[in-house]
ROKEKE-485641 format. One line per field, with one value per residue (C-alpha): y, x, z; residue in three letters. Coordinates in steps of 0.5 Angstrom, whole numbers, plus 500, padded with zeros to 3 digits. Layout:
REM ROKEKE-485641
Y	Y,... .
X	X,... .
Z	Z,... .
res	ala,... .
//
This chain:
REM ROKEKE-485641
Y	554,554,549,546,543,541,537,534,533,530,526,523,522,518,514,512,511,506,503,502,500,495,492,491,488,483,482,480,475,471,470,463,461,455,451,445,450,455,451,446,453,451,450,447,452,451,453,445,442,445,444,435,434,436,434,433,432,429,431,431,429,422,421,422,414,412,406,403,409,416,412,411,416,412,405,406,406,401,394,388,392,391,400,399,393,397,403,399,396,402,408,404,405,409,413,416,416,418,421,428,426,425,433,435,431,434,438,439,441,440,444,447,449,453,446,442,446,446,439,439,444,439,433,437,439,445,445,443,441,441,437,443,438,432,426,427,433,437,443,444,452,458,458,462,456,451,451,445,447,447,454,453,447,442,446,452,454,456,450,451,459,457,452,458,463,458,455,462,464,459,459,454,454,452,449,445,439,439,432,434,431,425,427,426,419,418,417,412,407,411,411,403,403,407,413,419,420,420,424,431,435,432,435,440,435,427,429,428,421,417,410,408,403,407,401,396,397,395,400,406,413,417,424,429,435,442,445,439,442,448,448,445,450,455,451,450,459,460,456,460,467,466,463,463,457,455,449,446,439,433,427,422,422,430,426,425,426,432,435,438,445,445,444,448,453,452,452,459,463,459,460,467,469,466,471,477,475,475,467,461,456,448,444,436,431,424,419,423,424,429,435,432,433,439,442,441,436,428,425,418,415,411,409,411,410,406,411,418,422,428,433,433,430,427,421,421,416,416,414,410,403,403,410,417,419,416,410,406,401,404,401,406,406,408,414,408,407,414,416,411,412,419,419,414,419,424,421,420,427,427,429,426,429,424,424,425,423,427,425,428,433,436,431,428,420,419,413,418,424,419,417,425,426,421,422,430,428,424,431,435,432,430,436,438,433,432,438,444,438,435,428,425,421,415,415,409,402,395,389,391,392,398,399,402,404,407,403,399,400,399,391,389,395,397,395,399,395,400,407,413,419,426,432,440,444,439,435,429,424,417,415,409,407,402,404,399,393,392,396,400,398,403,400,406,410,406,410,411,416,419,419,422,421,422,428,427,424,426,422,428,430,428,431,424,422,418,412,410,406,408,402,401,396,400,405,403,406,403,401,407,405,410,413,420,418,413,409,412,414,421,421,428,426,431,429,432,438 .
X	182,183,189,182,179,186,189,182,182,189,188,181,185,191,187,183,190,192,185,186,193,191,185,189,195,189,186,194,194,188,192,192,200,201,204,200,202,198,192,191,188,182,175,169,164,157,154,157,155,147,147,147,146,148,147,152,152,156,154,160,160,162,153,152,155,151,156,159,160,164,170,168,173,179,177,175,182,183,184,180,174,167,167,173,169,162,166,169,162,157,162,168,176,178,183,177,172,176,172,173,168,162,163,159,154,153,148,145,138,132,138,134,139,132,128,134,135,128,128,134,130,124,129,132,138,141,148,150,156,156,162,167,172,172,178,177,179,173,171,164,164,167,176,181,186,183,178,176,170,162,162,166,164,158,152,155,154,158,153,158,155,148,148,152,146,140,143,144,138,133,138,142,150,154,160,164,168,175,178,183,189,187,189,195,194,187,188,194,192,191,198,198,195,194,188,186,190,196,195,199,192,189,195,191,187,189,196,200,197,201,202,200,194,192,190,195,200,206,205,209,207,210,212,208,211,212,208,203,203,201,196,193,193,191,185,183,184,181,174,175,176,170,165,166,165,163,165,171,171,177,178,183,189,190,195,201,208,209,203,204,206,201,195,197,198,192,188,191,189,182,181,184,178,174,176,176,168,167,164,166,169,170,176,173,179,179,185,188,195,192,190,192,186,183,186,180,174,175,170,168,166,161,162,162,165,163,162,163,168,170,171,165,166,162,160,159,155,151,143,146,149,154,155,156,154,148,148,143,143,144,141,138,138,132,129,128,136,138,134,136,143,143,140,145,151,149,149,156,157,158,154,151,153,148,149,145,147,143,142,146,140,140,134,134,132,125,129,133,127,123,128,129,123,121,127,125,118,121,126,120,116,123,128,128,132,137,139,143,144,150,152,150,154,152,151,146,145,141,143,144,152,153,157,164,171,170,167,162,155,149,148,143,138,137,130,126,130,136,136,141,141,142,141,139,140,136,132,134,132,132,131,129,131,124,118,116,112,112,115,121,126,133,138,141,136,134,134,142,145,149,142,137,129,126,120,116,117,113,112,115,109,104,101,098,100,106,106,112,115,122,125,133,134,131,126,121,116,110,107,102,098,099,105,107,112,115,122,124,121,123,122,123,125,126,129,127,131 .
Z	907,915,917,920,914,910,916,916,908,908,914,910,903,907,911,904,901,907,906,898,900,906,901,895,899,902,894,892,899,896,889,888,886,882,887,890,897,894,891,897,900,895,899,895,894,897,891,888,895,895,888,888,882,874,867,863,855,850,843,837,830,833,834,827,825,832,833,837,842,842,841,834,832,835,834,826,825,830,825,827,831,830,828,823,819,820,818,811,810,812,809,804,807,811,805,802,808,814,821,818,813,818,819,813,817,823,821,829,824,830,835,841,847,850,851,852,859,860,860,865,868,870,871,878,875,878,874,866,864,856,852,850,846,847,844,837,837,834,839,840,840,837,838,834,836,830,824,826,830,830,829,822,821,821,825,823,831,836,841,847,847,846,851,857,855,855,861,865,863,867,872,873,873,867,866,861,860,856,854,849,853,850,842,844,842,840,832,833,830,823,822,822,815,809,811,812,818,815,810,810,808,815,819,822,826,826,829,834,832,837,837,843,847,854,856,855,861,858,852,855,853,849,852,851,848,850,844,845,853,850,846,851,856,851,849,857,858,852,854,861,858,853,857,864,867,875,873,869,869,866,863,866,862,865,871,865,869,865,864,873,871,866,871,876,872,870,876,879,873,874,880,880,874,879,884,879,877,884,882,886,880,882,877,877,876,876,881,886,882,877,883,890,895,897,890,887,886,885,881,880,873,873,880,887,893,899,905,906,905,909,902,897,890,885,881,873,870,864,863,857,859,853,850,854,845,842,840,835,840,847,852,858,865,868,874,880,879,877,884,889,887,887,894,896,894,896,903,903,901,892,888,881,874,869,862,855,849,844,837,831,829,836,839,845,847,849,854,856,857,861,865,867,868,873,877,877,879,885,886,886,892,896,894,901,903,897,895,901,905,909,911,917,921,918,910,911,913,910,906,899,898,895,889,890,886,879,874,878,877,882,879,885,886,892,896,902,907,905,908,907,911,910,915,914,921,926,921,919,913,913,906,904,897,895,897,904,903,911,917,916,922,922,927,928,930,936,943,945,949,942,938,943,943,937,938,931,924,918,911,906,901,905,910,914,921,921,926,929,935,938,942,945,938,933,930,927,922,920,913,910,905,900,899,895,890,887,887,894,900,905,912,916,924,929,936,943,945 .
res	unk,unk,unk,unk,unk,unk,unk,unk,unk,unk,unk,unk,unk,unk,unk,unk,unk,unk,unk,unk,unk,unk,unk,unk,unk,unk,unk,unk,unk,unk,unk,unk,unk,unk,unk,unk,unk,unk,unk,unk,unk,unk,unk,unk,unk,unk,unk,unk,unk,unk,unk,unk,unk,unk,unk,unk,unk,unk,unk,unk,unk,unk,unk,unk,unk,unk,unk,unk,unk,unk,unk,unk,unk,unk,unk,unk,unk,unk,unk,unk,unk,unk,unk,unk,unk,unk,unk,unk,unk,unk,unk,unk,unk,unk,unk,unk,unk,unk,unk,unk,unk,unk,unk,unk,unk,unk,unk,unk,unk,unk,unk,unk,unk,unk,unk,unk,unk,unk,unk,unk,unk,unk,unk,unk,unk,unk,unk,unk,unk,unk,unk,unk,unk,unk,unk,unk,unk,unk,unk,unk,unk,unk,unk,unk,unk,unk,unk,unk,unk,unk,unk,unk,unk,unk,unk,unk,unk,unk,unk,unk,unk,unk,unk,unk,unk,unk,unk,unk,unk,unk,unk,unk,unk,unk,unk,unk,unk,unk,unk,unk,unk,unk,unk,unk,unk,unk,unk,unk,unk,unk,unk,unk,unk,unk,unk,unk,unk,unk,unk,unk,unk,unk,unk,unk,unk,unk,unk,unk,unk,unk,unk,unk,unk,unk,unk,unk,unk,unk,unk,unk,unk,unk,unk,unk,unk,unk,unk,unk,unk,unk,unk,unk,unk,unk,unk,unk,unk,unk,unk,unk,unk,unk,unk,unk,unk,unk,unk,unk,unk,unk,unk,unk,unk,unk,unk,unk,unk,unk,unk,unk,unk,unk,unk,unk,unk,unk,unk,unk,unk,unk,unk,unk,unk,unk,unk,unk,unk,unk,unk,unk,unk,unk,unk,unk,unk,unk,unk,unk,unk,unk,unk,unk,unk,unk,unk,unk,unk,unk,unk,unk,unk,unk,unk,unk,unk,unk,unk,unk,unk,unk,unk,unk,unk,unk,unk,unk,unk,unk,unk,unk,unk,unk,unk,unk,unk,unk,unk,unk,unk,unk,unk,unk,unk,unk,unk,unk,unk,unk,unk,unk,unk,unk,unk,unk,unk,unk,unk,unk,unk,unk,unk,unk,unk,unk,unk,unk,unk,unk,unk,unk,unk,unk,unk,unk,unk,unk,unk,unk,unk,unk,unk,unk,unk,unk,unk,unk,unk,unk,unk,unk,unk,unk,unk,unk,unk,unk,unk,unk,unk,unk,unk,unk,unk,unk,unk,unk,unk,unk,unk,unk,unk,unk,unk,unk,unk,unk,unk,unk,unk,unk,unk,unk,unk,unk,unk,unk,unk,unk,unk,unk,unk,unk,unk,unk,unk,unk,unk,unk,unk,unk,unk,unk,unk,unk,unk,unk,unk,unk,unk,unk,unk,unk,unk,unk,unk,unk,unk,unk,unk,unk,unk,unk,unk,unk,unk,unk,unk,unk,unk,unk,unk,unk,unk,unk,unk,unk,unk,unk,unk,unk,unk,unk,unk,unk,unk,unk,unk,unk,unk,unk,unk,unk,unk,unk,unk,unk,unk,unk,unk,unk,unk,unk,unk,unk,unk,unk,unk .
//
């Protein structure tokens, strides 16, 4: 070989050495660390930002005795409550029928995971966040880390499986929700008496048990312990490593002093899984001392905020007005409420997370598949401006008072006088949460100097000519008489260049 040649090999496989050495040195720079430092250098994927609106579903052994709500398994054992008498008077005392006993009968026979997504598929949903674990301890997929589980237990189906598979399969995202942190006190209450609970057979799954009432704020929580810490983290990376989800959501009782190192630990590994699948993952928290901001993705339950917010986060709510898991007597909200609070979200840069309640043999309410049906028809005409959308600089205007804080639904609906924005490149939406009996005025689109003169308007789903009138005081859309969907109306506006 000619000196030529060699020194043009050598000199080839010393650049590809620096090439592999610079690149792995870069990989090893994007590693999240478990500092808080480390992790503010999180960005919101765009997937979560397009996406808008996810279901979520809580289905657990707590829908076979369909009382009260999913916390039927903590306040059976709770003396004086409504589910601890309807449990003596339905199934005898708690020592010799505790939670435990339901299992056998969480059969889930009609279980159809394909038709579930099809379902959520048709109701506009881009992400699904089944519950993985919730409260009482029982886990909805197949784990080395308990027997308690649906796969040895009850169905005798790894469901968290079958739903990943169902939901990649058509296309939408999965993600999962753990809300094992609060076992650490949920069955308390067993130990105030004799039941179940306290029984050294039942150690595996009833304990720690602890006695403590999360809602009193004089009752001081006992500190979790190591062991209990553990096996938390372990549960969580379990999850992460078996099933690979894009989005891990949390309940609240994560934000515990000493639970810090845990989560941070937990969201590096998370995050770093996510670099290694090359796919971008979001952690849901609730209160801003779990994950300081930029850390991860707040959520609201069953509440919203009040204006934009500069980060992205999301609402949770659930069509069922009593129970997050089915009820016997639940009542549900309807497509109008769900769609107009949806679009008034999204205008201040959240998105929607709905819940469903499956029955225990795997069906679905038909209240909640209408409501979901309806909000999808509504989305398939209207899409355009919800999803891959950014906030304007206005989330909207009108005279309905919008709800705000965690906990508070919308009480008074909104109207067609109340009009959210949302923007995609140049086009504006003005979003009008009723369907117009009378003109539409919209103050903040009068001809300023910061809006600029309006050049077109268009009604989305219908190819009519709109007519319009821009003056200093306002903009002002004139009635039609037939407009192309119900509950919320979608104007497209395009300003002169």
């Amino acid at each position: 070989m000619n000196k030529i040649k060699l020194f043009k090999r050598s000199g080839f496989a010393i650049f590809s050495m620096l090439f592999l050495l610079i690149s792995n040195e870069l990989k090893a720079q994007e590693k999240y660390q478990a500092t808080w430092e480390s992790l503010s250098q999180y960005k919101t994927p765009d997937w979560f930002r397009d996406a808008k609106f996810g279901i979520f579903i809580h289905w657990g052994v707590y829908a076979v005795p369909a009382y009260g709500s999913e916390w039927y398994p903590r306040n059976m054992y709770q003396p004086g409550t409504n589910e601890y008498k309807h449990h003596i008077a339905t199934y005898g005392n708690q020592a010799t029928f505790g939670y435990k006993d339901f299992i056998p009968m969480f059969k889930a026979e009609k279980f159809d995971p394909d038709a579930w997504i099809t379902l959520f598929k048709k109701a506009g949903a881009k992400y699904v966040v089944p519950v993985a674990e919730h409260h009482d301890g029982f886990a909805m997929y197949k784990t080395s880390l308990t027997k308690w589980n649906a796969f040895e237990m009850g169905p005798k189906r790894d469901v968290l499986g079958e739903l990943a598979t169902a939901i990649r399969k058509q296309g939408l995202i999965f993600g999962l929700s753990s809300h094992r942190i609060e076992h650490w006190w949920f069955y308390g209450g067993g130990r105030k008496f004799t039941s179940d609970v306290i029984d050294p057979k039942n150690a595996d799954f009833y304990p720690p048990a602890n006695v403590y009432d999360p809602f009193n704020p004089k009752d001081k929580a006992p500190t979790m312990t190591p062991e209990f810490m553990n096996d938390w983290l372990l549960r969580c990376t379990e999850l992460v490593d078996k099933y690979k989800p894009q989005l891990f959501w949390f309940d609240w009782w994560i934000e515990q002093p000493e639970l810090e190192p845990y989560r941070k630990s937990f969201a590096s590994y998370y995050y770093n899984q996510g670099l290694e699948w090359n796919k971008e993952v979001v952690i849901n928290y609730k209160n801003s001392i779990s994950y300081p901001e930029k850390t991860a993705v707040l959520d609201l339950e069953r509440g919203k905020l009040d204006g934009v917010r500069a980060l992205p986060w999301q609402t949770d709510d659930a069509i069922g007005n009593i129970s997050w898991g089915y009820t016997k007597d639940n009542t549900f909200k309807n497509a109008q409420y769900i769609v107009t609070n949806l679009i008034d979200i999204v205008s201040k840069n959240g998105n929607l997370l709905l819940n469903v309640g499956p029955r225990a043999d795997g069906t679905i309410t038909d209240q909640e598949t209408e409501a979901l049906l309806g909000t999808g028809k509504w989305l398939d005409v209207n899409g355009g401006a919800i999803y891959g959308t950014r906030p304007w600089k206005l989330y909207g205007e009108g005279p309905t008072k919008s709800a705000s804080g965690q906990f508070a639904d919308q009480k008074v609906p909104f109207n067609a006088h109340d009009i959210r924005f949302t923007t995609k490149g140049d086009i504006l939406y003005a979003i009008a949460l009723g369907i117009p009996t009378e003109d539409i005025s919209i103050r903040a689109l009068g001809i300023t100097a910061a809006n600029g003169k309006i050049a077109s308007i268009a009604l989305m789903g219908e190819t009519a000519k709109v007519s319009w009138v821009q003056k200093p005081a306002a903009l002002v859309i004139h009635q039609v008489k037939k407009y192309p969907s119900e509950h919320a109306v979608v104007y497209q506006i395009n300003f002169s260049k």
